[in-house]
VOMIVO-331192 format. One line per field, with one value per residue (C-alpha): residue in one letter; residue number from 1; x, y, z. Coordinates in nm, 3 decimals. Layout:
miza	c(a ...)
kolkol	c(NUM ...)
X	c(X ...)
Y	c(Y ...)
Z	c(Z ...)
END
This chain:
miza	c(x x x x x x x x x x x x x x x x x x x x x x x x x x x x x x x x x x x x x x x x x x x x x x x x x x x x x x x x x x x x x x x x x x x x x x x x x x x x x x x x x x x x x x x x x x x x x x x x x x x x x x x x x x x x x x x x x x x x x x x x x x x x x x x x x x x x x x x x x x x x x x x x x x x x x x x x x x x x x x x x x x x x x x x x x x x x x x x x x x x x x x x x x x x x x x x x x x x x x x x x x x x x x x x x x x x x x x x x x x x x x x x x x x x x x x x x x x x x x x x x x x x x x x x x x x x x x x x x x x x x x x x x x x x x x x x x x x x x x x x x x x x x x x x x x x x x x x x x x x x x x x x x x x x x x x x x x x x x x x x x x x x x x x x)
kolkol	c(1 2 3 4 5 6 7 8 9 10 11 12 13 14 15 16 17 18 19 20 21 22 23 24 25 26 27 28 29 30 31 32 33 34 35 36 37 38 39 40 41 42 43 44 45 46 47 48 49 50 51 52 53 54 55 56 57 58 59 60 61 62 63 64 65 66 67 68 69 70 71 72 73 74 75 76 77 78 79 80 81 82 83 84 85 86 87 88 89 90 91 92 93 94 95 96 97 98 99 100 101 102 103 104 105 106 107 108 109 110 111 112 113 114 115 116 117 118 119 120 121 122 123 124 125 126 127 128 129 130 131 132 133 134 135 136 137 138 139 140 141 142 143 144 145 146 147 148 149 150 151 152 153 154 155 156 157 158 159 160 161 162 163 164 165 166 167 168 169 170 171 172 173 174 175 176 177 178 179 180 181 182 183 184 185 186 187 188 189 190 191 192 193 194 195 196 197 198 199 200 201 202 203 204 205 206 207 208 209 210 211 212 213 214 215 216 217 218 219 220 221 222 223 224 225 226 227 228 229 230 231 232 233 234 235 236 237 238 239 240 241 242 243 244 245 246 247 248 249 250 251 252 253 254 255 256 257 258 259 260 261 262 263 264 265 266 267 268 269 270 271 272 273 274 275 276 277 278 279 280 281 282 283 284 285 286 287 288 289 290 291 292 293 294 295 296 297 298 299 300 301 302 303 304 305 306 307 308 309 310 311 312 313 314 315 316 317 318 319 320 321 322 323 324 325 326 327)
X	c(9.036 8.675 8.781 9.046 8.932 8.631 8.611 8.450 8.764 9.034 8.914 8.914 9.315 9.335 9.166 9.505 9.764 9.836 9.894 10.130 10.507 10.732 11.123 11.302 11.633 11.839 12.034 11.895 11.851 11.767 11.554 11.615 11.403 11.482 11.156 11.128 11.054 11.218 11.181 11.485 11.787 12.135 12.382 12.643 12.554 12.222 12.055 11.776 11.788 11.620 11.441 11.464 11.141 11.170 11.354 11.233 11.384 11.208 11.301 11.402 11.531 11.446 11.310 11.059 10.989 10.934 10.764 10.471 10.442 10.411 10.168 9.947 9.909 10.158 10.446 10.754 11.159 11.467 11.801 12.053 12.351 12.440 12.742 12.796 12.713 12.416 12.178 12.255 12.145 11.851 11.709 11.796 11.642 11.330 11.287 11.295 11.017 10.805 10.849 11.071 11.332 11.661 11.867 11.910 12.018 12.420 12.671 12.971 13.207 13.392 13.102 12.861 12.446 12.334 12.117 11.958 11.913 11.613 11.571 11.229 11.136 10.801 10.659 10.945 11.307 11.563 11.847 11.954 12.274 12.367 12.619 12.707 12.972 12.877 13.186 13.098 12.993 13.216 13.258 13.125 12.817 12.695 12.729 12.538 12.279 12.230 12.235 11.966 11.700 11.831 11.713 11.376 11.262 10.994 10.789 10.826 10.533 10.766 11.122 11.146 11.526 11.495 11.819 11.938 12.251 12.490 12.711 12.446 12.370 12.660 12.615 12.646 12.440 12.135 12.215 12.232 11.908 11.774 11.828 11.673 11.378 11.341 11.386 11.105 10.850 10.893 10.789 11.112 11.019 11.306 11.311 11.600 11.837 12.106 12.087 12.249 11.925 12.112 12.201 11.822 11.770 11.560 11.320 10.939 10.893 11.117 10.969 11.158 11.016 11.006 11.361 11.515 11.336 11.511 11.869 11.847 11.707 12.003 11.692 11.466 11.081 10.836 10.497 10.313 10.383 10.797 10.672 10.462 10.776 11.036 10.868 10.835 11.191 11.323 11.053 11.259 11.577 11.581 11.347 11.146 10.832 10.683 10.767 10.549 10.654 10.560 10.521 10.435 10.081 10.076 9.975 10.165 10.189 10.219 10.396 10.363 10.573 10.282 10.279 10.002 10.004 9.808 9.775 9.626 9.569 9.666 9.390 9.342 9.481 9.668 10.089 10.281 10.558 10.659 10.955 10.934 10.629 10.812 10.858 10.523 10.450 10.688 10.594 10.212 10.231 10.470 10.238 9.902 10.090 10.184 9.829 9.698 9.617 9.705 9.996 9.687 9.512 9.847 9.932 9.563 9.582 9.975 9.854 9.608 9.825 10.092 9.821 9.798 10.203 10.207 9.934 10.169 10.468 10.814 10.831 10.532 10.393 10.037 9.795 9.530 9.281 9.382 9.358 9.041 8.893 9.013 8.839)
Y	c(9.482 9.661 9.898 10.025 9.954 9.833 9.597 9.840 10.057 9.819 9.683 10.036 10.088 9.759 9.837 10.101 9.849 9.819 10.189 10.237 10.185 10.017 9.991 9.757 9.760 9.520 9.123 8.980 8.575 8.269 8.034 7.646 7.362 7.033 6.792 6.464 6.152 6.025 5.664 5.562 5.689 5.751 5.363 5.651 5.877 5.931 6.140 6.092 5.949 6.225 6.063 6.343 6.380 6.705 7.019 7.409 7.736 8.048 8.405 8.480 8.799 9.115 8.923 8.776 9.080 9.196 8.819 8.993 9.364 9.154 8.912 9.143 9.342 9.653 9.826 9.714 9.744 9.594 9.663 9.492 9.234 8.897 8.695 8.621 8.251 7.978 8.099 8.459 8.368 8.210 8.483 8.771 8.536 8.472 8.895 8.893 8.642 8.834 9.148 9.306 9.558 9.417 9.720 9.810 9.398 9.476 9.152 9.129 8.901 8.811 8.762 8.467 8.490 8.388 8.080 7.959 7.583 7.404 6.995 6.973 6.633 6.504 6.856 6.984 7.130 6.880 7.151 7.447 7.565 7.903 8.002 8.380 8.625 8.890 9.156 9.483 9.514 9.728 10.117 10.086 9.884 10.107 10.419 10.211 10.125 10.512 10.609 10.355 10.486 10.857 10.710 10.591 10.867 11.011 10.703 10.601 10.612 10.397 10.243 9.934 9.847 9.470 9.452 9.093 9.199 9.057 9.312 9.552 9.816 10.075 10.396 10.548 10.393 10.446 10.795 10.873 10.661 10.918 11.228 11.110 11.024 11.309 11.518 11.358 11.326 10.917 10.683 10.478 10.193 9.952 9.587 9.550 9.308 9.500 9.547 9.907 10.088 10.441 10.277 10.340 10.646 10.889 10.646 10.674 10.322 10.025 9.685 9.478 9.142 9.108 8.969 9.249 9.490 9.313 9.319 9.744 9.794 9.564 9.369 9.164 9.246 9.018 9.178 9.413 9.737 9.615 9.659 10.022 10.138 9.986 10.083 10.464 10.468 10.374 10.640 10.874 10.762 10.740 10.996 10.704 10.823 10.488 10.154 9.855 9.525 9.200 8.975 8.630 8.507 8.853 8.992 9.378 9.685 9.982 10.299 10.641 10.964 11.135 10.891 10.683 10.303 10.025 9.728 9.454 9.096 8.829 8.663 8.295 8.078 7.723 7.828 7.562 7.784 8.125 8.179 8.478 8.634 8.909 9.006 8.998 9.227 9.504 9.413 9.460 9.725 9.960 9.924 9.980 10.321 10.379 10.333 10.579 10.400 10.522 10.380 10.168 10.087 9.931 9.758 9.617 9.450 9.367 9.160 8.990 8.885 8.793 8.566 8.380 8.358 8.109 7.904 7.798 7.606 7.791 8.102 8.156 8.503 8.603 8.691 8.998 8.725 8.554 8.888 8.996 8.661 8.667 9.000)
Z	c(10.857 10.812 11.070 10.862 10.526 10.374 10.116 9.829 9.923 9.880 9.534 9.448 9.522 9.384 9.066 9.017 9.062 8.710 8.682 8.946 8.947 9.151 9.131 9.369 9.466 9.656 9.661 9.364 9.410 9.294 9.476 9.374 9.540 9.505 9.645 9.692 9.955 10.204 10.344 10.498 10.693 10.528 10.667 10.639 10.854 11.053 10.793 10.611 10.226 9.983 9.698 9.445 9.255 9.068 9.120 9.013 9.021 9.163 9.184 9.510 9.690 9.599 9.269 9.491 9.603 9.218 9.157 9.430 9.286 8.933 9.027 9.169 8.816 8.905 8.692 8.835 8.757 8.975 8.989 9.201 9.067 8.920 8.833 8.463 8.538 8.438 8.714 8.612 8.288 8.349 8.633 8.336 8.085 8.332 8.373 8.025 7.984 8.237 8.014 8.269 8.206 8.294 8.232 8.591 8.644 8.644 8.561 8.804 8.652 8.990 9.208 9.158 9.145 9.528 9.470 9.780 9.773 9.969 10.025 10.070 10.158 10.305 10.280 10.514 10.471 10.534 10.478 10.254 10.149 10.034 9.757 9.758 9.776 10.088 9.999 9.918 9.540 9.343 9.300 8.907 8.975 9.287 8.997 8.742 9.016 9.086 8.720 8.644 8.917 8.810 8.451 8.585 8.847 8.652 8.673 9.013 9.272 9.550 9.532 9.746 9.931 9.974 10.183 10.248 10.373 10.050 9.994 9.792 10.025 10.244 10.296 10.003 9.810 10.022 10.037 9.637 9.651 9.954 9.715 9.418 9.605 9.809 9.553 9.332 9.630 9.611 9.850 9.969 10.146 10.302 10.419 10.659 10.745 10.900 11.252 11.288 11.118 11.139 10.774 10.692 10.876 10.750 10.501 10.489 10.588 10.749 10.757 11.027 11.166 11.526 11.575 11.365 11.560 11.837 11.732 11.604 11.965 12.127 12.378 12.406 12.329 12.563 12.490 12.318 12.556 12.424 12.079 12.147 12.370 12.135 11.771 11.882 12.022 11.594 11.462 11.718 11.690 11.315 11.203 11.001 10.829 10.946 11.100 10.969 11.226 11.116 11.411 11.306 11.419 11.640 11.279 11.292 11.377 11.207 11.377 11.222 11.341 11.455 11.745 11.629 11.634 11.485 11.581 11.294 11.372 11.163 10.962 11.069 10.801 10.779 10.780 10.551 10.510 10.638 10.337 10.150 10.347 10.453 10.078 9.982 10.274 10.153 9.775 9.834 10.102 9.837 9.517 9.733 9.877 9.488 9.402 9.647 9.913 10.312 10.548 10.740 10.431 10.275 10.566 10.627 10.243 10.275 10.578 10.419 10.139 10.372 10.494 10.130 10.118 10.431 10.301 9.992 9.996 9.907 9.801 9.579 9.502 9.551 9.275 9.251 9.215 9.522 9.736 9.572 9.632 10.036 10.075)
END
């Protein structure tokens, strides 16, 4: 990371987290873990026999990726949607707790809050289920979604779309966010999980992991000449500002449109669990660009916070102290 950004530096941008702002956008979730033991297989079937020794409830998401702008001492809003059901309740009652604006949080009465469900047993996942609706979310709550970043675009140094591919984001609505960001100079920042990026086209910087890189390129990438050939071919098909790949233990690399590329190792640390890294990547990298820092800079310090994700179980945000403390 020195090469990039020295440690003096990057306290410095850190040091103006808590004065920069961050709205994120996207599939708002909750993430429920139920742990326990397991010491026996199932006479019923051959599956293991959970113990259950406690369950907890995260936020998970694009509320994880709010959990990581928080945690790391920056101004942050969401917006996105929830059912009028028990987990909505307790994820609006949870932003409230925080101190987080929930007017941009809008209730859909048909549609039920996605709660992601994890059995971890034995310190690994015996099985998740999912409970979500994936149709498109209605006409009204894509205008109140609009209305509410029109509402908030004097404050805004980045908005983050944390696209999970539930029904949230078409066209449209990525296009009234497009305007009201390019017309007040904001950074808009987009994790994808659509494969036809044309969706996305035009952003200052797209996040993909390798395998979504793969699928909006239709082939496979082998090595790291792929990645070079296949991250300049989305800059120029898609007229991104930036591309920032996340490749696993490769660590990422970080594409800008005037052709340059960066390549920046990961830093060596035990994984226990790659879930959520991805959004403290995007969360970190946006509120380091809204606190002044460069494309490389952000993506130096979002690596080494993605770093500190993988070493924790579930998905758990990262603190300032944490990141300070690993510089």
């Amino acid at each position: 990371m020195e090469n990039i950004i020295d440690r003096k530096r990057a306290l410095d941008i850190i040091s103006r987290f808590n004065s920069s702002k961050v709205l994120v956008v996207g599939d708002i979730m909750v993430d429920q873990f139920i742990w326990g033991k397991v010491s026996r297989i199932s006479p019923e079937a051959p599956v293991p026999v959970v113990r259950v020794t406690s369950e907890s409830l995260l936020l998970g998401g694009c509320a994880n990726v709010l959990n990581n702008v928080f945690s790391m001492g920056g101004k942050v809003a969401i917006s996105g949607i929830v059912g009028s059901d028990d987990m909505g309740r307790w994820l609006t009652g949870k932003l409230t707790e925080m101190d987080i604006d929930t007017a941009g949080v809008i209730v859909e009465h048909e549609r039920p809050t996605i709660v992601k469900t994890r059995v971890v047993a034995n310190h690994q996942q015996v099985v998740r289920f999912d409970r979500e609706d994936k149709s498109t979310v209605s006409q009204n709550s894509l205008q109140r979604i609009i209305e509410y970043i029109k509402s908030m675009k004097d404050d805004l140094g980045v908005v983050i779309i944390s696209d999970y591919n539930k029904g949230v984001f078409s066209k449209e609505l990525i296009e009234g966010i497009k305007e009201i960001t390019s017309q007040r100079g904001i950074i808009l920042c987009i994790d994808p999980k659509q494969s036809d990026f044309s969706l996305y086209c035009g952003c200052d910087l797209i996040t993909p992991n390798h395998q979504e890189m793969e699928r909006a390129l239709g082939m496979e990438l082998e090595n790291s000449d792929d990645i070079t050939k296949g991250g300049r071919e989305l800059i120029r098909k898609f007229d991104f500002g930036a591309l920032l790949v996340t490749r696993g233990e490769e660590g990422m690399s970080l594409f800008e449109n005037d052709g340059g590329v960066t390549h920046i190792p990961t830093v060596a640390r035990e994984v226990f669990d790659v879930t959520g890294a991805g959004d403290t990547v995007i969360g970190v990298f946006a509120l380091c660009v809204a606190a002044g820092a460069t494309l490389k800079e952000a993506s130096a310090l979002a690596n080494h916070a993605a770093s500190l994700a993988v070493g924790k179980v579930g998905t758990a945000p990262v603190y300032q102290d944490e990141l300070k403390k690993a510089l």
